[in-house]
N, C-alpha and C positions, 0 to 999 in steps of 0.2 A: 453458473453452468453446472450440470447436472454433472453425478462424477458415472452415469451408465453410457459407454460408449455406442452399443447397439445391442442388438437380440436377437437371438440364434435358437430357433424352436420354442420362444417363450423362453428362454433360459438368460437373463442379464449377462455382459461380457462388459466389466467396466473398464471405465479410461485410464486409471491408473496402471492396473494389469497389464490390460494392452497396451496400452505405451513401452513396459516395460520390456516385453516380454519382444516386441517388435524390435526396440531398442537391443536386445541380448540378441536375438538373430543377426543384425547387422554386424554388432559389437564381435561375435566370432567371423562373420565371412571377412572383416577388417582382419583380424588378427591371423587368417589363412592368409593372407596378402602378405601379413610383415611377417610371418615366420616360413614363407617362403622366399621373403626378404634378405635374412636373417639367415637362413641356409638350416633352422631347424624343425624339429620333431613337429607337424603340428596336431599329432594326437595328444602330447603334453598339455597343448590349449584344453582340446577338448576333455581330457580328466580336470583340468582346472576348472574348467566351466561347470562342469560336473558337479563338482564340489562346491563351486562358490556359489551358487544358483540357491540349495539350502542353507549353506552359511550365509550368506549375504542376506538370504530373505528373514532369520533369525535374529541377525544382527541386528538388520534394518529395525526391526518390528521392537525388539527388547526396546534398542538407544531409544525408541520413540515413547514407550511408554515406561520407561523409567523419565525421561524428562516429563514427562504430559500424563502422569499417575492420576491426577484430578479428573482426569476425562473421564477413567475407568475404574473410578470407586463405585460410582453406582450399578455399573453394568459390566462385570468383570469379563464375563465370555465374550464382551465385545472386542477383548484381546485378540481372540483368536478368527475375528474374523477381517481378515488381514484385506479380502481383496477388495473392501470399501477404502482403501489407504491408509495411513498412518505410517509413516514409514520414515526413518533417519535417512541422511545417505553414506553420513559418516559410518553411522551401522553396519551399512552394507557394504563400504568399502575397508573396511576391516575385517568384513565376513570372506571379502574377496580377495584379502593378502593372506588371510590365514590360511585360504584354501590353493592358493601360490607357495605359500610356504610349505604346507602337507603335501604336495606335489613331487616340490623342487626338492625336499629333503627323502622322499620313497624313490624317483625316479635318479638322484643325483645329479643334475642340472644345475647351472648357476640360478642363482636366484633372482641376482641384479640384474645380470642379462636380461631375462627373460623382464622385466619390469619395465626393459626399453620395448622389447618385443610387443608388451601390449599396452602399452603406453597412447597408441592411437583409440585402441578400444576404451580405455578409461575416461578419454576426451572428449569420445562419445558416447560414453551414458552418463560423465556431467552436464554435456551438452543437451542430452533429450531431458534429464529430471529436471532441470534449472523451466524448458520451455513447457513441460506437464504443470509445473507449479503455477505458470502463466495460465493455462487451459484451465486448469480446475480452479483458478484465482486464489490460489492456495495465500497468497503475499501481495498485497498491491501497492503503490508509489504514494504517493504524498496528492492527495485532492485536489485536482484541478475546476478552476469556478466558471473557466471561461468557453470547455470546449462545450462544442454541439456537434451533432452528427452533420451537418451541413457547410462545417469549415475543415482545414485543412490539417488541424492540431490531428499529430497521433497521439489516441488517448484513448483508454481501456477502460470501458464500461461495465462497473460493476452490480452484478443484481445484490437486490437488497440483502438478500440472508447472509451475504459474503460480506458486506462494507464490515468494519471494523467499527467496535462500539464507539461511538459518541460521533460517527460519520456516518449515518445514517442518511444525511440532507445531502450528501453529495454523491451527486452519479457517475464522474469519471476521476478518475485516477491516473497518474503515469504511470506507463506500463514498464515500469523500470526491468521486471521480468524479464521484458523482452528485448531490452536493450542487451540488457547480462546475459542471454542464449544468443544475443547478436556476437556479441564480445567473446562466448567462449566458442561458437562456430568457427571465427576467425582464426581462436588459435589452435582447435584444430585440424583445420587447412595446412598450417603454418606446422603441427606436428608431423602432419604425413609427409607433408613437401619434407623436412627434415630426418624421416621414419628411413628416405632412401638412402642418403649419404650415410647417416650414421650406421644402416646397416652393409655397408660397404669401405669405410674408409676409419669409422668411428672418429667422429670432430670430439665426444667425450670418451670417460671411460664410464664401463655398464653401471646404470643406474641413470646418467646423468641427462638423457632426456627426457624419462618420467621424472625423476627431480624438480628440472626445469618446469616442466607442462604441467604438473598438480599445482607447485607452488605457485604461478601465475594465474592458474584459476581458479586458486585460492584469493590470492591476491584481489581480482575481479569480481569473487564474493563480499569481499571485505568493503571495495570501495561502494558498488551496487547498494553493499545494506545501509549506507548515509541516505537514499533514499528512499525505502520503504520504510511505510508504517510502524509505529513499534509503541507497548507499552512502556516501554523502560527509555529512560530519558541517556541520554549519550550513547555508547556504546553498547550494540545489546550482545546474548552470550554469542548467538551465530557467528558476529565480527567477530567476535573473542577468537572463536574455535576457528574460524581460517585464517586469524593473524598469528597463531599457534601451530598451523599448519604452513603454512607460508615461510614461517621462520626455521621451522623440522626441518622442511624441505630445504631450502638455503642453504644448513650444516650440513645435512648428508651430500648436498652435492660438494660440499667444501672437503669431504671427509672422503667420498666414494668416488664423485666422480672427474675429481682429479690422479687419480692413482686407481693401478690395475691389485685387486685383490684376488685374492688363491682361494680352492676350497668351495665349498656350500657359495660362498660369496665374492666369487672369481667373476 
């Protein structure tokens, strides 16, 4: 699949972009729900967004091509042309707590707080990038020999520039993608159904529902990547980094969100 979503005057508007960009609009009107929720500021959102929108997209872009240096030895300024994709998402959600953090520490806000606050929104732009990777076939499943368009089998059709070297001869794949945007859908249902209580009664303490919600779909990266393609035989680094992240997450709720802290991290 093409990665140009349509055209506006002759002008390309790709699918990665917009995806995103469609995704950060929802991402904030979610996060005016839970910090009216929540009972706070929600122009604090919007200077976060502010911020994280260049940081995130900086991040995203460096983590990508610091891992995938080889891309752009030949063609270095294709660095900087960001809206054909390339993009981390670890990148960019480090670009988006730093810009949480630079926030929470000028405006004086809890930090952790606020991390439950938008802990819906984070759920949902894993949940759109996980389903964009599906769209642009960024990762596909493990070769199936048996479907055809005329049975039953869900199975994702890969054009040929996209197969993975030495699967060339096969035309579908499972579309494991999108079982994994199925699975973290669910749990962000499951975070907002929980966005209410917590911002009313606190079942944790701050921190402890984004703790929960990253680490489990973390977790759901982790088990998804047993089924995609890969050259590296066992475990590849992407498992690596959300079985790393999974486990962060774990301690800090062990650390934060069983006990109330004071300060910056109250």
């Amino acid at each position: 699949m093409g990665t140009i979503a349509f055209t506006i005057g002759g002008a390309p508007l790709y699918l990665y972009g917009t995806a995103a960009s469609v995704a950060l609009l929802a991402a904030l009107l979610i996060t005016w729900w839970s910090t009216w929720l929540y009972d706070e500021p929600f122009p604090y959102a919007f200077d976060v967004f502010l911020w994280g929108i260049p940081l995130g997209l900086v991040g995203a872009r460096l983590v990508h091509v610091v891992t995938h240096a080889s891309l752009y030895l030949s063609d270095p300024l294709a660095v900087l042309r960001f809206w054909e994709g390339g993009f981390s998402f670890y990148g960019s959600a480090l670009g988006f707590l730093l810009a949480l953090f630079i926030v929470s520490s000028r405006e004086d806000f809890p930090f952790l707080l606020w991390l439950d606050v938008i802990a819906p929104a984070v759920m949902l732009l894993i949940a759109t990038y996980s389903f964009t990777t599906f769209i642009m076939q960024q990762t596909v499943g493990t070769p199936m020999m048996f479907a055809t368009p005329d049975d039953q089998t869900l199975a994702e059709y890969v054009e040929f520039q996209y197969r993975p070297s030495g699967f060339e001869n096969y035309e579908y794949f499972m579309p494991i993608a999108l079982y994994q945007t199925a699975a973290l859908i669910v749990l962000l249902v499951i975070t907002l159904i929980m966005t209410v209580p917590e911002a009313h009664s606190t079942m944790f303490e701050h921190g402890g529902l984004f703790f929960i919600a990253v680490g489990l779909s973390s977790l759901i990266h982790f088990v998804a990547g047993y089924f995609y393609l890969s050259t590296n035989s066992g475990i590849h680094p992407g498992q690596i980094v959300s079985l790393v992240i999974a486990v962060l997450c774990l301690l800090l709720f062990l650390k934060y969100g069983r006990r109330q802290k004071r300060g910056l991290w109250r």
